[in-house]
C-alpha positions as CSV (number, residue, x, y, z in Angstrom):
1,X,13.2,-49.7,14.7
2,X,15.7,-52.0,17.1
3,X,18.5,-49.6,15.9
4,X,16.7,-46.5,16.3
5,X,15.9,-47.4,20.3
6,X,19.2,-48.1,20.8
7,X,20.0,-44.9,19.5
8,X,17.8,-43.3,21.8
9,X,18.7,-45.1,24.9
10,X,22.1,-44.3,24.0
11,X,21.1,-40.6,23.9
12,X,19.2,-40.8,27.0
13,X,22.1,-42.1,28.9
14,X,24.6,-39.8,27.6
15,X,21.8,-36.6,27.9
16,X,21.8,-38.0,31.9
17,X,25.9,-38.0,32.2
18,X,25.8,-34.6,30.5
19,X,23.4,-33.6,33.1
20,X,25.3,-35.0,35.8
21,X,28.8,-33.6,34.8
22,X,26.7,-30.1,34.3
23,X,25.6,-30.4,38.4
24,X,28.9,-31.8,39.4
25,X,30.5,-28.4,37.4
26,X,27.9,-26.0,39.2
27,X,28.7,-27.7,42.9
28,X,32.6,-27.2,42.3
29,X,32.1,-23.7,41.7
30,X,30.0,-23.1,44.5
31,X,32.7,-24.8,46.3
32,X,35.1,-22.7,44.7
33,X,33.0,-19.2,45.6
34,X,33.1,-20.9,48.9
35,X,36.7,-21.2,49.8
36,X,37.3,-17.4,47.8
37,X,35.1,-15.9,50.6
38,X,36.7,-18.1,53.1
39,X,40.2,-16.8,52.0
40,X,38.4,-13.0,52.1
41,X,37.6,-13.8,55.8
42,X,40.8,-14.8,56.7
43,X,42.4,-11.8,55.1
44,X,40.0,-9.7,57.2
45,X,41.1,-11.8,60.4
46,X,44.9,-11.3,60.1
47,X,44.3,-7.6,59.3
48,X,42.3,-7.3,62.5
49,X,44.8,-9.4,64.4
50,X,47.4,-7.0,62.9
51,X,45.4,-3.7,64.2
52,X,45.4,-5.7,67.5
53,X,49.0,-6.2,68.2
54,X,49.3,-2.6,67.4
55,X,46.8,-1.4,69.8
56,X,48.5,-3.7,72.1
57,X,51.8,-1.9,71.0
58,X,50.3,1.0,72.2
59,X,49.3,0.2,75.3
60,X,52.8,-0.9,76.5
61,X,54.0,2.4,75.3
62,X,52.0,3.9,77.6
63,X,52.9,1.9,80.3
64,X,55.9,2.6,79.9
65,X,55.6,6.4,79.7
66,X,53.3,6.2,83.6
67,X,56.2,4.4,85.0
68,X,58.9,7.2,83.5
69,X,56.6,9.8,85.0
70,X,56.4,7.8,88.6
71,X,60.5,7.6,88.4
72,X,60.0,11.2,87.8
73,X,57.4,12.0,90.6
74,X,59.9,9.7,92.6
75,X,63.2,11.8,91.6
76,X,60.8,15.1,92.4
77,X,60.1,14.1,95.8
78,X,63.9,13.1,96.5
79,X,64.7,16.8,95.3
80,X,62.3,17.6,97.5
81,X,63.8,16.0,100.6
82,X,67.3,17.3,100.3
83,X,66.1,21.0,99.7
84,X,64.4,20.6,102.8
85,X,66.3,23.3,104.6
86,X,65.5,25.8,101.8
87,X,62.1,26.6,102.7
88,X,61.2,29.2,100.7
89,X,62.6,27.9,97.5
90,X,61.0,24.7,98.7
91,X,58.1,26.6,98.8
92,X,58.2,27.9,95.5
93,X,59.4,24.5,93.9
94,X,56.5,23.0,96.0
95,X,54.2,25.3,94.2
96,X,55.7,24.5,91.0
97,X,55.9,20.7,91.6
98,X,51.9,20.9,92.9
99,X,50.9,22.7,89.5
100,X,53.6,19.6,87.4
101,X,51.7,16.8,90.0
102,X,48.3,18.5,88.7
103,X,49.4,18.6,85.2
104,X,50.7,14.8,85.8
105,X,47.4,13.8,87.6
106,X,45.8,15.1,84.4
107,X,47.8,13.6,81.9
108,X,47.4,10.2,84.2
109,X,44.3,10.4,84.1
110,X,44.3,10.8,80.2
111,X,46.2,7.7,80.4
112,X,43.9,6.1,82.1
113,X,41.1,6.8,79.9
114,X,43.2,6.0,77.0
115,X,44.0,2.0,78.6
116,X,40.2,1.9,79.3
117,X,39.4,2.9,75.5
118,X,41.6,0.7,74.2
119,X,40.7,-2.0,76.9
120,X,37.1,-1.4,74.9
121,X,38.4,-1.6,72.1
122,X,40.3,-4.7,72.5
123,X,36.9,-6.4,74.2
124,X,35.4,-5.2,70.6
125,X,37.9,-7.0,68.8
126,X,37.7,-10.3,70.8
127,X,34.5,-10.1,70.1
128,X,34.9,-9.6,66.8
129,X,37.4,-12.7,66.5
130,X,35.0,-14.9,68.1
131,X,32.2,-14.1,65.5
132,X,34.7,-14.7,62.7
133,X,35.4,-17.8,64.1
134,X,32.2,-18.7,64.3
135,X,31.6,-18.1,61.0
136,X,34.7,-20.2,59.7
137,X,33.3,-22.7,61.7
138,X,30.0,-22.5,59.7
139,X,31.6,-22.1,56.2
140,X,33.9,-25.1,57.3
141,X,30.8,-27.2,58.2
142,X,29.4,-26.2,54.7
143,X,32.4,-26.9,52.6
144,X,32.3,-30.3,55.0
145,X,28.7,-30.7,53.0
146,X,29.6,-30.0,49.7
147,X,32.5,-32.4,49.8
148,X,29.7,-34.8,50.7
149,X,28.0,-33.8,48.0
150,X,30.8,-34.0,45.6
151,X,31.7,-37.4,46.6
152,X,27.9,-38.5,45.9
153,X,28.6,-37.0,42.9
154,X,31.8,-38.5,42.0
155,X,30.4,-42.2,43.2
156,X,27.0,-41.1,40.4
157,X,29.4,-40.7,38.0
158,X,31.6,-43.8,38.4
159,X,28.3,-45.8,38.4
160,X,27.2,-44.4,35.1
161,X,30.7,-44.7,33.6
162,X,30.7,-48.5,34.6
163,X,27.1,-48.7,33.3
164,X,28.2,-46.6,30.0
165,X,31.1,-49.1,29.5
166,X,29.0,-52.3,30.5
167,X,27.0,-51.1,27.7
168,X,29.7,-50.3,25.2
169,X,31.0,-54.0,25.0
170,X,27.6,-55.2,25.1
171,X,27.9,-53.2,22.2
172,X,30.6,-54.3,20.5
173,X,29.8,-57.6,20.9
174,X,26.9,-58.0,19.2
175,X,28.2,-56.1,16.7
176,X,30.6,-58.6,16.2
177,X,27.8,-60.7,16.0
178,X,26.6,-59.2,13.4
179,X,29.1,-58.9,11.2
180,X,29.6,-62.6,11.3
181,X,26.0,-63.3,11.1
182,X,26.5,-61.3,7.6
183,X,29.4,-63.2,6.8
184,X,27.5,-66.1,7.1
185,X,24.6,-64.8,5.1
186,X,27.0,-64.1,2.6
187,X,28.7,-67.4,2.2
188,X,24.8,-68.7,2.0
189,X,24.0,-66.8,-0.7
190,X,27.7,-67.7,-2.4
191,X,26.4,-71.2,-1.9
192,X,23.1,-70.5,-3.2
193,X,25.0,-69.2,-6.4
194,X,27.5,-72.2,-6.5
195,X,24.4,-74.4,-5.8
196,X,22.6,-72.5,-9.5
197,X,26.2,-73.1,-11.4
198,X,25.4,-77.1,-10.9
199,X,21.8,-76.7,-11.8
200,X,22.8,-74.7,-15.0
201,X,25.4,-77.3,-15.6
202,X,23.4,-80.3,-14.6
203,X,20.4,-78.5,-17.4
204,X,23.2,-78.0,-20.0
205,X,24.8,-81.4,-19.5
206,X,21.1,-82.9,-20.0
207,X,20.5,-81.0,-23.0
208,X,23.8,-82.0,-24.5
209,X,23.3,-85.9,-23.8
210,X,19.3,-85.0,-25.2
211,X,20.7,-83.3,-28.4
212,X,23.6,-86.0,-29.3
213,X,21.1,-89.1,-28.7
214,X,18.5,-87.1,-31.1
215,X,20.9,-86.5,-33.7
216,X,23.3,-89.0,-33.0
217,X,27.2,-88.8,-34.4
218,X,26.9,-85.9,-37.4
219,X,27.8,-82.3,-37.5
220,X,25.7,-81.3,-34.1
221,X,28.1,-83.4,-32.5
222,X,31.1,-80.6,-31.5
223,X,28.4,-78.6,-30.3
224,X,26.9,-81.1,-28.6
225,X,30.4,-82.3,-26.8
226,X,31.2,-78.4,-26.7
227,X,28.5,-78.0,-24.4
228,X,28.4,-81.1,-22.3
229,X,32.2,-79.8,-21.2
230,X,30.8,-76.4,-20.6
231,X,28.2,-78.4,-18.4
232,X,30.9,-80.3,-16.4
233,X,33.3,-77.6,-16.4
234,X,29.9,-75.8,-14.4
235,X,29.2,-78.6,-12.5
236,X,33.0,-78.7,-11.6
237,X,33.2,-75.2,-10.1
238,X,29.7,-75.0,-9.0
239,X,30.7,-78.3,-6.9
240,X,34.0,-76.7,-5.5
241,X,32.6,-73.2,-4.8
242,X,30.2,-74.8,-2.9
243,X,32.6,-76.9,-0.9
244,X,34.3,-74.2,0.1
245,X,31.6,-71.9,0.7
246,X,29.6,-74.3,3.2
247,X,33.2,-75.0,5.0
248,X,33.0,-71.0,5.8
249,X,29.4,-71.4,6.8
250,X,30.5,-74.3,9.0
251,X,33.0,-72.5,10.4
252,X,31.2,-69.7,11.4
253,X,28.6,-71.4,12.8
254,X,30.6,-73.1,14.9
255,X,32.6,-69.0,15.8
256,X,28.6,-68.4,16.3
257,X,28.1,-71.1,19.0
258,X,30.8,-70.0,21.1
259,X,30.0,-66.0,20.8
260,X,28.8,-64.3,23.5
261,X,27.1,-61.5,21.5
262,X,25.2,-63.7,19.5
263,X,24.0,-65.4,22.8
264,X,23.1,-61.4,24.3
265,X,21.6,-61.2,20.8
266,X,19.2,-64.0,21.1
267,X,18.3,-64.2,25.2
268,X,17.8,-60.0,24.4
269,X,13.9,-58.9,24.3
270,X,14.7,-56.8,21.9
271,X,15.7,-59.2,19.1
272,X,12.4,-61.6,20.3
């Protein structure tokens, strides 16, 4: 029953590290969806910055097109000036230039509508930016969490893996133990054997001394000396096998004393 609730705890605890390593699995890939959207965002920022510096592009094209058209309205009324003295050809280029100023005035105008559009539309994009960087800011304050959350994690797990270990050479220690506490029961049963050789000898040898003082010095007599030898040859290794097997008990008793997993084994409440 001992064994079996050892087996069980042990079970239990490696059911709970399972469990642990399964949580810590599912948090590093949330993490992991995490930083892909994070990565999608970004993408989506740099394309947005990119559309941005092209608008911007744009613009200075422009600006650069108004200020060839004022050199040209300046060139125009230069022309003007020195073809003062024509006045009706002035009058018809005046004509002429009025309808180009018009047209200009129009296509200024354009312009203008055009800068104030893409002014808009660069308001739209700032706008834009600062929501996405809000919202890196959020995801970084969440990623910021579950690294919190991982490291609780991680300092769960090394806790259970010094517990898991504690528990192994607790483990292996009284299993040591145990196997000398066999040995030992062994060598007492050896003894125990060795200890029946000198009673079966001892028996024999009485039996021999019984039979040669009842029938004295006749035929009997090799059997009887026959089996007094076989008595003492008994008693003789019955003796020695017992010598040695009670040294082995000694000295395990002594590898006993000093072992801490027979001391876990006796202060546990399991083995009381």
């Amino acid at each position: 029953m001992q064994q079996v609730a050892s087996k069980e705890k042990g079970l239990t605890f490696e059911k709970r590290l399972e469990e642990l390593e399964t949580a810590l699995n599912a948090a590093m890939a949330e993490r992991d969806a995490v930083n892909a959207q994070n990565a999608q965002l970004l993408a989506q920022l740099e394309a947005i910055m990119e559309k941005v510096a092209q608008l911007e592009a744009e613009s200075v094209e422009q600006a650069n097109r108004v200020t060839e058209l004022a050199n040209v309205r300046t060139e125009l009324g230069q022309e003007r000036t020195s073809l003062a003295t024509l006045q009706t050809d002035m009058a018809r280029r005046r004509t002429a230039m009025a309808e180009e100023r018009t047209e200009l005035s129009h296509e200024r105008t354009r312009l203008a509508d055009n800068r104030t559009e893409l002014a808009k539309g660069r308001t739209d994009l700032a706008r834009q930016r600062t929501q996405l960087a809000t919202t890196r800011t959020d995801l970084a304050l969440e990623r910021t969490d579950l690294a919190k959350t991982r490291t609780n994690y991680s300092i769960r797990r090394t806790e259970l893996a010094e517990e898991r270990n504690t528990l192994a050479t607790t483990r292996t220690l009284r299993a040591r133990a145990r196997t000398r506490l066999s040995l030992q029961r062994t060598e007492l049963a050896r003894e125990r054997t060795y200890l029946a050789l000198v009673r079966t000898g001892l028996a024999l040898f009485t039996a021999g001394v019984a039979l040669f003082r009842y029938f004295g010095i006749s035929e009997w007599s090799i059997f009887d000396s026959a089996l007094i030898a076989i008595s003492l040859a008994l008693v003789a290794v019955g003796a020695t096998g017992y010598y040695r097997a009670h040294r082995h008990v000694n000295e395990l008793h002594r590898l006993l004393a000093v072992d801490e997993g027979f001391s876990d084994l006796q202060a546990s409440p399991e083995q009381g």
